[in-house]
Every structure is written in structure tokens, then in C-alpha cells.
N, CA, C and O atoms as a GROMACS GRO file, in nm:
protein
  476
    1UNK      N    1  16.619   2.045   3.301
    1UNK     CA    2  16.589   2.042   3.443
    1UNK      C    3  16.542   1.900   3.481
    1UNK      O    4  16.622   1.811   3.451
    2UNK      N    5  16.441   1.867   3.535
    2UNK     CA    6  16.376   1.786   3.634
    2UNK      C    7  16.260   1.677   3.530
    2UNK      O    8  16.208   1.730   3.432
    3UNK      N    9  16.238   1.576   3.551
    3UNK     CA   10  16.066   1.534   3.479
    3UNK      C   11  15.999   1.513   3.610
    3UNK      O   12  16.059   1.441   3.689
    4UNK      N   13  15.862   1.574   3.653
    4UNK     CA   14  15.818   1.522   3.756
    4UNK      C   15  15.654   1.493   3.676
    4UNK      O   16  15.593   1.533   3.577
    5UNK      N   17  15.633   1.383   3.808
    5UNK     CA   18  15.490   1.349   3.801
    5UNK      C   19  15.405   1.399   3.825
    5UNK      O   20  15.430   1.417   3.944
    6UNK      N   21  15.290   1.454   3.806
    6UNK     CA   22  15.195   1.550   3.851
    6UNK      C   23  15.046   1.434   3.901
    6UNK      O   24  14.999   1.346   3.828
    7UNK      N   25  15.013   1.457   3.995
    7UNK     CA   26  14.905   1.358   3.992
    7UNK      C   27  14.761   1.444   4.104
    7UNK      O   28  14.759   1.442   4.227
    8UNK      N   29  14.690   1.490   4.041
    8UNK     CA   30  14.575   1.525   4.080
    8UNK      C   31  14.424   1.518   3.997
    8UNK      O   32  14.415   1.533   3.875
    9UNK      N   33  14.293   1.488   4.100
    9UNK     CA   34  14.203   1.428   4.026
    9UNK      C   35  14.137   1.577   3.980
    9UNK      O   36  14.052   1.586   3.891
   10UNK      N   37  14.197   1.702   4.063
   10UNK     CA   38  14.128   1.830   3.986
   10UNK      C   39  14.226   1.904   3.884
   10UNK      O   40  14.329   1.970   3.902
   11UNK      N   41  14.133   1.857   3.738
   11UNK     CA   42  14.167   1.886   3.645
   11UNK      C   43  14.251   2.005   3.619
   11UNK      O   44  14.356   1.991   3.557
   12UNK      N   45  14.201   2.157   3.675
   12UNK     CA   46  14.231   2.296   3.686
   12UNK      C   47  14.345   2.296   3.745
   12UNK      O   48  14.434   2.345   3.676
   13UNK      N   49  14.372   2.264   3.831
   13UNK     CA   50  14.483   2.266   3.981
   13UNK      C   51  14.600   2.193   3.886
   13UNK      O   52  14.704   2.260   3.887
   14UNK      N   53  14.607   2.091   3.816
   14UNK     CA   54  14.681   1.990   3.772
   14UNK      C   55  14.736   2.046   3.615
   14UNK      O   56  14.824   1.995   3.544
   15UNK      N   57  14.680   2.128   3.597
   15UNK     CA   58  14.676   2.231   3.475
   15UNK      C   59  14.745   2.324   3.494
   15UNK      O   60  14.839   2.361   3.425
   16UNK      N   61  14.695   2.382   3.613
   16UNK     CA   62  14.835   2.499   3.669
   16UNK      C   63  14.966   2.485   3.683
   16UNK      O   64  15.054   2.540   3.617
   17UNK      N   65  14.982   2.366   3.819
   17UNK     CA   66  15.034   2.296   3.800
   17UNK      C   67  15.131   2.244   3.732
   17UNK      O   68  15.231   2.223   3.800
   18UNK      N   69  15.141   2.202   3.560
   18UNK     CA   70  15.180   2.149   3.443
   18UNK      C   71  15.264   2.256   3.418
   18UNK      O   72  15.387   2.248   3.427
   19UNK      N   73  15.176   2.402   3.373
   19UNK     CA   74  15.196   2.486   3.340
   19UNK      C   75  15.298   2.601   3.410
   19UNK      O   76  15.385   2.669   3.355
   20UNK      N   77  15.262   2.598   3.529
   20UNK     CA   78  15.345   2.656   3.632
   20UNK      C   79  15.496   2.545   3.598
   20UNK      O   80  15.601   2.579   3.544
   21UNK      N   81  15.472   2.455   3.635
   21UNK     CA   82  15.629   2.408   3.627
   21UNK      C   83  15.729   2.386   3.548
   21UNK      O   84  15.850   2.387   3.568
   22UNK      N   85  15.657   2.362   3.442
   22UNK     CA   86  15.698   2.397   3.273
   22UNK      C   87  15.761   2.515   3.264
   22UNK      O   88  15.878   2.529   3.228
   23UNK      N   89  15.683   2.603   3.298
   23UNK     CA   90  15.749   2.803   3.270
   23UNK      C   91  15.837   2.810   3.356
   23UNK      O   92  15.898   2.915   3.338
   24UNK      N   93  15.894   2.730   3.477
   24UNK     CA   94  16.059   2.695   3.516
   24UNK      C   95  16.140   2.604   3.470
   24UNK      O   96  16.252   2.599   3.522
   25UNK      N   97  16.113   2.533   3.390
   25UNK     CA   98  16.223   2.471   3.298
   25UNK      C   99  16.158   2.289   3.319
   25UNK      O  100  16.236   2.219   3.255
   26UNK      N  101  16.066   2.215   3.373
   26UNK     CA  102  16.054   2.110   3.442
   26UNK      C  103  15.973   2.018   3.314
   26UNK      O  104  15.884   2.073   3.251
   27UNK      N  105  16.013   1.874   3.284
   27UNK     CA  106  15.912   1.854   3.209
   27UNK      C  107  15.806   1.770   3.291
   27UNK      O  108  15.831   1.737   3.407
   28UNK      N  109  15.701   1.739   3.236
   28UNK     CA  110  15.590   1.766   3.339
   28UNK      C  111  15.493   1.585   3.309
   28UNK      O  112  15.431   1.604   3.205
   29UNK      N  113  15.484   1.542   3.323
   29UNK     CA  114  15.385   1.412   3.321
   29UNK      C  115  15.242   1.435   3.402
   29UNK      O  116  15.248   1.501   3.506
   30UNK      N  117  15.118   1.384   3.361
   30UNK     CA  118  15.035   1.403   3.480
   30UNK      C  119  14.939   1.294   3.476
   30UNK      O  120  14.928   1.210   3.388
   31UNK      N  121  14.871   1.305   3.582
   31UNK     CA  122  14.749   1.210   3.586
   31UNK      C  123  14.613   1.182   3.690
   31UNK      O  124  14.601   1.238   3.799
   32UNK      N  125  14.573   1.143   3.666
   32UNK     CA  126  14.423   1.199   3.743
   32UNK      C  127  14.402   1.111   3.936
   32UNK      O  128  14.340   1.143   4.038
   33UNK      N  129  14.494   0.994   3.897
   33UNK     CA  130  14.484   0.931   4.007
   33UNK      C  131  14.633   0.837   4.030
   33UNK      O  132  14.729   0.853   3.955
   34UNK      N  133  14.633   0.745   4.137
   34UNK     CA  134  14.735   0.670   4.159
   34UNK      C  135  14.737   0.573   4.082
   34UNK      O  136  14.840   0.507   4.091
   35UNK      N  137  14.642   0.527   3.989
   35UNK     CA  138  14.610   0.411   3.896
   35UNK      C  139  14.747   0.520   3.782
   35UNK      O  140  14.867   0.508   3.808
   36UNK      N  141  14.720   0.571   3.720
   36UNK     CA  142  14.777   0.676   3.638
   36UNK      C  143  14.928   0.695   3.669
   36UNK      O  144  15.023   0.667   3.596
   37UNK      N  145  14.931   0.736   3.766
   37UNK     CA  146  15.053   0.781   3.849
   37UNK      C  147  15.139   0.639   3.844
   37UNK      O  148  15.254   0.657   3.805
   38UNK      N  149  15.114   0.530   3.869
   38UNK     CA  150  15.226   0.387   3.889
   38UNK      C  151  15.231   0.372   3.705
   38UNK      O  152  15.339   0.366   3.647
   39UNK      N  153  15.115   0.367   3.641
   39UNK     CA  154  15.186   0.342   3.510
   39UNK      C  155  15.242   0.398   3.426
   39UNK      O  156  15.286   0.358   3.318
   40UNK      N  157  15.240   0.559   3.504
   40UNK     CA  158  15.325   0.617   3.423
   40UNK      C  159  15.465   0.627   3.464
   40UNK      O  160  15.564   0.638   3.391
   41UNK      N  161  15.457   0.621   3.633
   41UNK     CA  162  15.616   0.593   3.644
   41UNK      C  163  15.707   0.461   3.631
   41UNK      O  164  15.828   0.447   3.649
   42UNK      N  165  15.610   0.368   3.592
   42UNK     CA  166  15.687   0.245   3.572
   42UNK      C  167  15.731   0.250   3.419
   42UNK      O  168  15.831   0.196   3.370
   43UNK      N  169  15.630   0.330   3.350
   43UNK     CA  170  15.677   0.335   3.217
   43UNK      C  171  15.823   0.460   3.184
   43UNK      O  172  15.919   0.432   3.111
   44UNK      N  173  15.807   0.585   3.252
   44UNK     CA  174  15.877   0.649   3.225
   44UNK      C  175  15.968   0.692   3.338
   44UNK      O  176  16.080   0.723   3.298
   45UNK      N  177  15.949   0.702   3.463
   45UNK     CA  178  16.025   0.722   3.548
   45UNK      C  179  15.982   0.901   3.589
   45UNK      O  180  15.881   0.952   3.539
   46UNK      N  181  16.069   0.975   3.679
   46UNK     CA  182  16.050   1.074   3.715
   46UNK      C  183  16.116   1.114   3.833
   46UNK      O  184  16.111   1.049   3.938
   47UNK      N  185  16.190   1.238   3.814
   47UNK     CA  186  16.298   1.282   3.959
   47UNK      C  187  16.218   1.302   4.044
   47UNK      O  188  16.244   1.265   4.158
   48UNK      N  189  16.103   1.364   4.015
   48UNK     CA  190  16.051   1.377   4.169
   48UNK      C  191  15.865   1.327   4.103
   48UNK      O  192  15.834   1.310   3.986
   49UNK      N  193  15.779   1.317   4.220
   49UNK     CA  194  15.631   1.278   4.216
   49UNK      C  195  15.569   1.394   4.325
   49UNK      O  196  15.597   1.400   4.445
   50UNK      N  197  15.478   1.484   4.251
   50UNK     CA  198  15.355   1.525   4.316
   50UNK      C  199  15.241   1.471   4.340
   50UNK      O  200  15.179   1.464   4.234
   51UNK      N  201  15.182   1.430   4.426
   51UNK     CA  202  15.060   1.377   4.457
   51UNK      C  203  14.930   1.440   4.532
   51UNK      O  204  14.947   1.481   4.646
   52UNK      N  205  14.832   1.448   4.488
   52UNK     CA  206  14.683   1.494   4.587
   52UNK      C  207  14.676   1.309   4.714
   52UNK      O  208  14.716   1.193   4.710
   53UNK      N  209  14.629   1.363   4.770
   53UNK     CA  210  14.616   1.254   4.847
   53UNK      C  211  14.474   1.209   4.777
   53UNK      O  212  14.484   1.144   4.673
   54UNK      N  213  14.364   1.235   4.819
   54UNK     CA  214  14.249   1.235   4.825
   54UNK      C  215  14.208   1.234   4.663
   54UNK      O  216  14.173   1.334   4.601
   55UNK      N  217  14.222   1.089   4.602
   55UNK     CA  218  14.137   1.090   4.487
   55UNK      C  219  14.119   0.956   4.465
   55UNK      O  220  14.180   0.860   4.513
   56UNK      N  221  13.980   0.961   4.344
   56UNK     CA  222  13.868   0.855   4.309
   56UNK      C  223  14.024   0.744   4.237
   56UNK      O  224  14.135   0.785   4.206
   57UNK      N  225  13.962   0.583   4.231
   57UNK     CA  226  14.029   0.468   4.216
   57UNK      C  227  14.185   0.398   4.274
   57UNK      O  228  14.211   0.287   4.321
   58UNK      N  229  14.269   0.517   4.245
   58UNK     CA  230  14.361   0.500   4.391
   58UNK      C  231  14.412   0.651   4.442
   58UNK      O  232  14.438   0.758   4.386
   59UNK      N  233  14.412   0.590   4.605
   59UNK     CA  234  14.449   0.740   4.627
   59UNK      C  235  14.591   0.741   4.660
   59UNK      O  236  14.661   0.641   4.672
   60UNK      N  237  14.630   0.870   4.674
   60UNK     CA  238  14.735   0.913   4.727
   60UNK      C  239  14.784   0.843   4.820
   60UNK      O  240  14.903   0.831   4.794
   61UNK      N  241  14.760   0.791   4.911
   61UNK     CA  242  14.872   0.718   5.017
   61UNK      C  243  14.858   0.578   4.967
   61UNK      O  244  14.958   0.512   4.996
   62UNK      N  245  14.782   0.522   4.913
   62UNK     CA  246  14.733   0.371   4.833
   62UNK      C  247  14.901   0.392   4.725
   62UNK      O  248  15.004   0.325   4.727
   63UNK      N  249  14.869   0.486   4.659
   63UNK     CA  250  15.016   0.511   4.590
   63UNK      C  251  15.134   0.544   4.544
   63UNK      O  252  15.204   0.541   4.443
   64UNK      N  253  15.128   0.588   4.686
   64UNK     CA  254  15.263   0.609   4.789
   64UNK      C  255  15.293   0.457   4.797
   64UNK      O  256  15.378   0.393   4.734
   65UNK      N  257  15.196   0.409   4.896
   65UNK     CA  258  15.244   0.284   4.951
   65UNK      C  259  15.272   0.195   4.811
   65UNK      O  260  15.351   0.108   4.847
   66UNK      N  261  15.255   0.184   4.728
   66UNK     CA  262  15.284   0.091   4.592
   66UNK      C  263  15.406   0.195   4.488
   66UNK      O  264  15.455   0.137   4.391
   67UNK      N  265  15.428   0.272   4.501
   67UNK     CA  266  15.561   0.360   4.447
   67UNK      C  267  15.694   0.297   4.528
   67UNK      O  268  15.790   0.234   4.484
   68UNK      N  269  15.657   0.342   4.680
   68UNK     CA  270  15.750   0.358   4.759
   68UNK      C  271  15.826   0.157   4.758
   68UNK      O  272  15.943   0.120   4.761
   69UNK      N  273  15.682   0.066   4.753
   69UNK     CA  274  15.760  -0.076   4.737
   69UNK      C  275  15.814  -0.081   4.613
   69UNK      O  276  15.893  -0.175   4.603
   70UNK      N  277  15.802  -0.020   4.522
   70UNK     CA  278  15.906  -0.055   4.445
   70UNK      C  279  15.996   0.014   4.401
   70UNK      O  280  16.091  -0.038   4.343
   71UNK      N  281  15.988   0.134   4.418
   71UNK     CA  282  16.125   0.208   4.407
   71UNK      C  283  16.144   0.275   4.513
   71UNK      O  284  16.077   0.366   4.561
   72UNK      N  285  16.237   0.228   4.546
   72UNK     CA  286  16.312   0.265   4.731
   72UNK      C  287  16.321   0.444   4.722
   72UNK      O  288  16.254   0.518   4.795
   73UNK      N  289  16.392   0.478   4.644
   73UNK     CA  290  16.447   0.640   4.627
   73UNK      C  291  16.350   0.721   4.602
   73UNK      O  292  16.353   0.839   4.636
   74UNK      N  293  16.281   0.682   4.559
   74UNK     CA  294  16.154   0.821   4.504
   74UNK      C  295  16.147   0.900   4.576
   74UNK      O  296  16.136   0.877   4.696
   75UNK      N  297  16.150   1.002   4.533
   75UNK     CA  298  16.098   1.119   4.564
   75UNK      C  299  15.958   1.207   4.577
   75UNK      O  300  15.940   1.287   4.486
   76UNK      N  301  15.880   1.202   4.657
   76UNK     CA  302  15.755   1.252   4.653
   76UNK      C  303  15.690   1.365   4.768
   76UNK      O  304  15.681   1.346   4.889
   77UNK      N  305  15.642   1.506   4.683
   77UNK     CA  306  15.558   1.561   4.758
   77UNK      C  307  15.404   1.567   4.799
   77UNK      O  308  15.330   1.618   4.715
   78UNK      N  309  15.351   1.525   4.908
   78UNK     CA  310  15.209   1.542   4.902
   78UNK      C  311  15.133   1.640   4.924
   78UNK      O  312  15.145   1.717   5.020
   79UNK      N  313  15.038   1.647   4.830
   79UNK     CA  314  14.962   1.756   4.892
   79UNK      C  315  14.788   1.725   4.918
   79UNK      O  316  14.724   1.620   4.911
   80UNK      N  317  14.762   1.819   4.939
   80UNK     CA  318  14.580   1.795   5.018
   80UNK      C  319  14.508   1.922   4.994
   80UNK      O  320  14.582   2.019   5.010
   81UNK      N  321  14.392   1.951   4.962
   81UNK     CA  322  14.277   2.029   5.017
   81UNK      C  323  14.216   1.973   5.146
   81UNK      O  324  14.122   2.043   5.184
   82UNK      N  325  14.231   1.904   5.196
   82UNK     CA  326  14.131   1.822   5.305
   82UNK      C  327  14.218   1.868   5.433
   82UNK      O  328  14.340   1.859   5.422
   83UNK      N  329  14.176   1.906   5.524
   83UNK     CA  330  14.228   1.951   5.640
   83UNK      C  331  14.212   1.834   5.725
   83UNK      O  332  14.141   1.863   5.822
   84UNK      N  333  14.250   1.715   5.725
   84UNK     CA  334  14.263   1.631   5.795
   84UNK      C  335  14.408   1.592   5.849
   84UNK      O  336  14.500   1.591   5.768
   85UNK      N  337  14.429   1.562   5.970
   85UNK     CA  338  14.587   1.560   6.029
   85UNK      C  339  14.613   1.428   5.934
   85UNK      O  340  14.693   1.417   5.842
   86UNK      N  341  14.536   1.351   5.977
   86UNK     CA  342  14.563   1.200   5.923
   86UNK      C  343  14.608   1.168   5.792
   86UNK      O  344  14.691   1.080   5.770
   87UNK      N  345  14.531   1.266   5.666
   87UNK     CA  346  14.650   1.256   5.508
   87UNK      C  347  14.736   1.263   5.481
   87UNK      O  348  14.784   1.194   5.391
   88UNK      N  349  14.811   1.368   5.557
   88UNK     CA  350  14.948   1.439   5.498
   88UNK      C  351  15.010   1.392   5.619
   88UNK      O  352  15.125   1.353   5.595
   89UNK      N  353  14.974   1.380   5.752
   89UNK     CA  354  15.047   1.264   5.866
   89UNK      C  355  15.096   1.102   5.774
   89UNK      O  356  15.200   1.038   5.759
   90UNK      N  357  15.023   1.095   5.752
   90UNK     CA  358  15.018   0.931   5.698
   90UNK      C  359  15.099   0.906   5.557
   90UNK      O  360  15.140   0.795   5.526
   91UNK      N  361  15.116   1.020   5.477
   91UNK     CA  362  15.197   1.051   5.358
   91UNK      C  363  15.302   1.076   5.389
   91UNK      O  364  15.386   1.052   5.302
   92UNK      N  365  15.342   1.122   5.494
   92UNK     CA  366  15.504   1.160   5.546
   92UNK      C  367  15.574   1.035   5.568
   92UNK      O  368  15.679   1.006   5.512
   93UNK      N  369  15.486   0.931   5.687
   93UNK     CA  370  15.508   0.831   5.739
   93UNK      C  371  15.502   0.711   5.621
   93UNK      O  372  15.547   0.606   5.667
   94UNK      N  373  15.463   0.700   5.498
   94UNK     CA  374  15.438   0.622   5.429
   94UNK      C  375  15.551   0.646   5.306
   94UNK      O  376  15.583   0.563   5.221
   95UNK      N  377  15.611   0.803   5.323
   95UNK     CA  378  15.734   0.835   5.235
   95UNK      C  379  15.757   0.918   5.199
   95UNK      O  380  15.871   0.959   5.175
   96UNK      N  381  15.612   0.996   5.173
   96UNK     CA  382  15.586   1.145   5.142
   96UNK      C  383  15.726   1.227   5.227
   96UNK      O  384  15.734   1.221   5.350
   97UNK      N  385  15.836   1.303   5.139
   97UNK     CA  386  15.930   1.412   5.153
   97UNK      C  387  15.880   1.523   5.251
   97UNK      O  388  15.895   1.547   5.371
   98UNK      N  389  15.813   1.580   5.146
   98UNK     CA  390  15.718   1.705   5.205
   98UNK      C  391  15.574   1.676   5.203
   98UNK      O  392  15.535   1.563   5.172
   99UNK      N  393  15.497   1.764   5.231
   99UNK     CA  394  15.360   1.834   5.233
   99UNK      C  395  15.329   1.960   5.205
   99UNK      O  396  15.402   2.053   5.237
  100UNK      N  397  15.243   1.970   5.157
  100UNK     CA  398  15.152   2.067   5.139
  100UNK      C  399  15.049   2.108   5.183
  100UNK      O  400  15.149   2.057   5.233
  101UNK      N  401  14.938   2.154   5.228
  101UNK     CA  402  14.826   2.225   5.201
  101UNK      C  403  14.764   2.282   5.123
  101UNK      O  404  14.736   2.388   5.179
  102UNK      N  405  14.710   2.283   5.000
  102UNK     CA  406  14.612   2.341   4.938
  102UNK      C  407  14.521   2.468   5.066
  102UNK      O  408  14.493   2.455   5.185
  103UNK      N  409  14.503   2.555   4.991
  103UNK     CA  410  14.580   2.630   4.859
  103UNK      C  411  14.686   2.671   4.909
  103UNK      O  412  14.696   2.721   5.022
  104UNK      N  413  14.808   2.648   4.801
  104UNK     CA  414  14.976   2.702   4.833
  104UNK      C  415  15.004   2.767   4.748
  104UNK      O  416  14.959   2.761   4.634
  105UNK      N  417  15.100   2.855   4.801
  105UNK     CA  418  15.140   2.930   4.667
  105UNK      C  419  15.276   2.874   4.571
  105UNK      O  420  15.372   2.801   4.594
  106UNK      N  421  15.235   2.939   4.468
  106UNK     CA  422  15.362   2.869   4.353
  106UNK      C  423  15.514   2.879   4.439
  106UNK      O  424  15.600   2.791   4.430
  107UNK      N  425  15.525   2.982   4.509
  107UNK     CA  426  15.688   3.010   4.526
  107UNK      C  427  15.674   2.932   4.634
  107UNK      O  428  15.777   2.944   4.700
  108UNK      N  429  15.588   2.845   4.694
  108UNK     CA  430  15.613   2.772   4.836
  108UNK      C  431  15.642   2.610   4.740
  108UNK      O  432  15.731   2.527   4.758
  109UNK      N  433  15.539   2.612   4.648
  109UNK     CA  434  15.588   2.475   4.555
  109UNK      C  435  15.720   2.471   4.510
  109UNK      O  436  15.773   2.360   4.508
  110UNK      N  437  15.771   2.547   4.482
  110UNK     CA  438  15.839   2.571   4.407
  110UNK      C  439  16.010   2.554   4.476
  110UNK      O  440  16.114   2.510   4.428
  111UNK      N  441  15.968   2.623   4.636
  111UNK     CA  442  16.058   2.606   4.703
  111UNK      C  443  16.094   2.446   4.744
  111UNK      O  444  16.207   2.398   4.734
  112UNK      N  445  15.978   2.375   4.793
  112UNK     CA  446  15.979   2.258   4.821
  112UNK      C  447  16.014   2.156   4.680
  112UNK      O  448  16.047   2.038   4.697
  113UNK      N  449  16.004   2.207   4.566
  113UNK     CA  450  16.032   2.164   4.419
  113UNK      C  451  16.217   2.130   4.436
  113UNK      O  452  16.280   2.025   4.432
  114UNK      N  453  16.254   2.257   4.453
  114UNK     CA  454  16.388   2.290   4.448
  114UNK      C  455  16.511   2.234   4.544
  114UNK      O  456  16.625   2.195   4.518
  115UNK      N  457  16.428   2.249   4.677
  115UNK     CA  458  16.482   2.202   4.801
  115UNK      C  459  16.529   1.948   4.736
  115UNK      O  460  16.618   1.864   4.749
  116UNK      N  461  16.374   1.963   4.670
  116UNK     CA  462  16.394   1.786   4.657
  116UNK      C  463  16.453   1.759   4.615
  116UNK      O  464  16.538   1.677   4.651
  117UNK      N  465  16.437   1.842   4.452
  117UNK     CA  466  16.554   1.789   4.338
  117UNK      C  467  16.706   1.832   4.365
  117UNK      O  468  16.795   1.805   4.284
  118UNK      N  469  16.723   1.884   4.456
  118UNK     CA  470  16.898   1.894   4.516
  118UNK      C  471  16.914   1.843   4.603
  118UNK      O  472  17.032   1.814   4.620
  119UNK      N  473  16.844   1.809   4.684
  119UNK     CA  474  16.873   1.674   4.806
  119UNK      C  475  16.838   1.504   4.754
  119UNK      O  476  16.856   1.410   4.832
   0.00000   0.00000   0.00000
């Protein structure tokens, strides 16, 4: 199937996550922040990138905006616990595919999973 990036600073969620996408066929990379997230895709690459917006050293739209300059195509979904218009507004506009909301359910990830890696 797919390698995607997993990038959230809550450990549990990012665990599910792994695990959840794995038990559909996906192999799975992860990491706690956007510091994490650029060196692992510069090292290994990845069809698609999950991201939390909202985390400690870089965040989510910090690395968006440093993904997206250097690799034009990426693919990335964002997601949030934070009910702010302005995260997942600003992640769309910065490159972010989709969005999310926390808490989502697997078959809504999953849909938006499916929908990326075939478009």
C-alpha cells in the first residue's frame, strides 16, 4: 500500500494512529513534531503526511510551510484538537489537502486516507 507520515505530539493518538493504519495495509513512520516530521521525510519520503497542527518545537503549519517549499506534490492531511478556525483555515491555505477535527473517527480517516492516495 501507501508509507505515510504520522506526526503528532500526543503520544496515544499517534499510537492509534500507527496502529490503525498498519491493520489496513499502510506502512507507517511517525513523529512527535515538525522538527521530526522534515527529517524524516527528507530522509525517507512518504505518499501521503498526517499532521497535528498544534505542537511543542515546530508546529504543524511551521511544517507545512517548510514541506510544502520543498516538495511541491506532497500530500498532506491536517488535523487539530483545538477548535480554532484559524489552524486548519491556515493549513488548507498553506497546502494542507484535507482537515480534520479531533476527535474523528477511523472510517472518516480513513476515508480522507483513501480519497488522497488515489488522487
Amino acid at each position: 500500500m501507501a508509507t505515510i507520515l504520522v506526526l503528532d505530539d500526543e503520544t496515544p493518538l499517534r499510537t492509534l494512529l500507527r496502529r490503525y493504519l498498519e491493520s489496513i495495509g499502510h506502512t507507517i513512520m511517525d513523529g512527535a513534531n515538525g522538527r521530526d516530521g522534515l527529517a524524516l521525510y527528507r530522509q525517507h519520503g512518504a505518499d501521503l503526511v498526517i499532521t497535528d497542527i498544534y505542537m511543542p518545537e515546530m508546529s504543524g503549519l511551521d511544517f507545512i510551510i517548510e514541506l510544502t517549499r520543498e516538495f511541491l506534490n506532497v500530500k498532506v492531511i491536517a488535523i487539530s484538537g483545538v477548535r480554532s478556525e484559524q489552524g486548519l483555515d491556515h493549513a488548507k491555505l498553506l497546502g494542507a489537502r484535507q482537515t480534520l477535527w479531533k476527535p474523528f473517527t477511523m472510517e472518516s480517516l480513513r476515508q480522507a486516507v483513501d480519497y488522497e492516495l488515489a488522487h
